[in-house]
N, C-alpha and C positions, 0 to 999 in steps of 0.2 A: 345727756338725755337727747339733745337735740339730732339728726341726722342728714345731713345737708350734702347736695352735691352739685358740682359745675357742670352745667351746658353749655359750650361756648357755641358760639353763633358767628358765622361770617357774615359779610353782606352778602354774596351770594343765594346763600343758604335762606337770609331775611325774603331774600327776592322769588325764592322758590318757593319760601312757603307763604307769601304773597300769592305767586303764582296757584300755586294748588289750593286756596283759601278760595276763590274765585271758580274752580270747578268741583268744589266738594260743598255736599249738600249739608254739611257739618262745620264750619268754620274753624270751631277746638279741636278736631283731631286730622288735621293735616297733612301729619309725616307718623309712620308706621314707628311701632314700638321698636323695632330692631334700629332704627335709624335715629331713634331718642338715645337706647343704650347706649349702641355704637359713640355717642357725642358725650356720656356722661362721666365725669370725673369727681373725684371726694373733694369738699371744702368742707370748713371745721366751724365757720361762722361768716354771720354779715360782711364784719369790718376782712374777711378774705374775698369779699368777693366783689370784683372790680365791674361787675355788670348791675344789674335787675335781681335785688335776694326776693323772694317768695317766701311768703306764713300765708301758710290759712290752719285756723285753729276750731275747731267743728264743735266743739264745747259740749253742751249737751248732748250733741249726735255721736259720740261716744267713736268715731276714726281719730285716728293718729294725726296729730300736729304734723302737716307739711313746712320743710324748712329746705329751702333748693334756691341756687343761685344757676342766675340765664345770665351766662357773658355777652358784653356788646361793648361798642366800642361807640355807638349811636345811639341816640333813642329809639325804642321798641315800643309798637304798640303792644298795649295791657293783653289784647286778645294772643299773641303771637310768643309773647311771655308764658302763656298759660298754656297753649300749645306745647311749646318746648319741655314747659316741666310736667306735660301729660296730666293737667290737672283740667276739667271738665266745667261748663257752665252752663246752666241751663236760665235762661230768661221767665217772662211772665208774658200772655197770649195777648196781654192788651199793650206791654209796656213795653215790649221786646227786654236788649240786653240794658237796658235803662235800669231794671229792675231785677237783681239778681235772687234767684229760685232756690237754686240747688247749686253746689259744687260737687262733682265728682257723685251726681246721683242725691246727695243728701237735703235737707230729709226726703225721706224715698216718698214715693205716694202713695205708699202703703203704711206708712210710720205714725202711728199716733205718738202726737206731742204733748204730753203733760208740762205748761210752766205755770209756777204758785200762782195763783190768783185768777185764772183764767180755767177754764172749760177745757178739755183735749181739745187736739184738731188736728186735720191731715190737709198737707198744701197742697195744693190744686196746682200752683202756676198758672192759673187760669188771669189772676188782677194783680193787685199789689198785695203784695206780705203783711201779715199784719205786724204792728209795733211792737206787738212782745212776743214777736220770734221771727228772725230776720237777716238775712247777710248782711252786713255791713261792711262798706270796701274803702279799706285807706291808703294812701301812699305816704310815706317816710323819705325826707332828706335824711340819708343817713351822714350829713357832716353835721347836723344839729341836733338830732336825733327826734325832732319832731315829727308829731304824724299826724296828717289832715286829712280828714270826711272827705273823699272822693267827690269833685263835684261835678264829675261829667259821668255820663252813662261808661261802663267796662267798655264797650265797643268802640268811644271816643276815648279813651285814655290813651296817652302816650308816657311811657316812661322812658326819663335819662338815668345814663349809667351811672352808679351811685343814688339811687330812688330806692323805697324800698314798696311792694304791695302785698297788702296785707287784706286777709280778709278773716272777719270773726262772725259766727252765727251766735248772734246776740239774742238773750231769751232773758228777756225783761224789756222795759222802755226807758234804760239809760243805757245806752250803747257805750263803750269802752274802745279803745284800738288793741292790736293784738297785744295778747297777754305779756310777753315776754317783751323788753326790750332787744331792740337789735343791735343798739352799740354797745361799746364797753368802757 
């Protein structure tokens, strides 16, 4: 089920998109779609991938489970991971990338959110998310297979290779880490 591919990454490459991160008024889309393709190869799971694997699982928001590995051979920051796998974040107006909003547009701002016990509602991104419906962002040692509640904001994260990050749009108020495990 799962569909996973390799990005490998030079350090060069880390530097450039460093570089163009600093003149784009966007930080997550840094390097043009042809220049992601161009970079991308098939892996078949976690334990193939010798860099940064990527889940984000949208749950309720009803897009496709992302599962993509970013090779490195260093640590990557979280923002620059997410670049590579062309995968999108949107922060909150008071919290910046402390407080993650949306991935890849979701929920849109046109999206009414139905979860049990609660009234609809449409995120603003304007404050903090409320507790029962929310990104939730974790990082996995995948030699232990453990996965812990992110505790720095996306923009402070740094991943080493063999990390895994994960993100779930958790719709209730008991948060979970991504559904699927990564090792085997």
């Amino acid at each position: 089920m799962s569909r996973a591919r390799t990005i490998p990454i030079s350090a060069s490459f880390v530097a450039g998109l460093i570089l163009l991160a600093g003149c784009s008024a966007n930080p997550s889309s840094t390097t043009s779609d042809a220049a992601r393709q161009a970079s991308a190869a098939e892996a078949t799971s976690s334990t193939e991938c010798a860099g940064v694997w990527l889940q984000v699982d949208f749950d309720i928001l009803g897009a496709t489970l992302i599962e993509t590995c970013v090779d490195a051979a260093a640590p990557l920051e979280a923002l620059t991971v997410l670049d590579a796998a062309a995968v999108t974040i949107t922060g909150t107006a008071d919290y910046g990338l402390d407080v993650v909003c949306r991935v890849n547009g979701l929920p849109a701002a046109d999206q009414s959110l139905k979860i049990p016990g609660h009234e609809s509602y449409r995120e603003t991104c304007a404050t903090m998310t409320p507790e029962f419906g929310y990104w939730s962002v974790w990082v996995e040692d995948r030699a232990t297979g453990e996965w812990d509640y992110a505790s720095v904001g996306i923009d402070d994260l740094t991943l080493a290779p063999g990390e895994s990050l994960g993100f779930t749009f958790t719709s209730g108020t008991h948060t979970e880490p991504p559904a699927e495990p990564l090792t085997e």
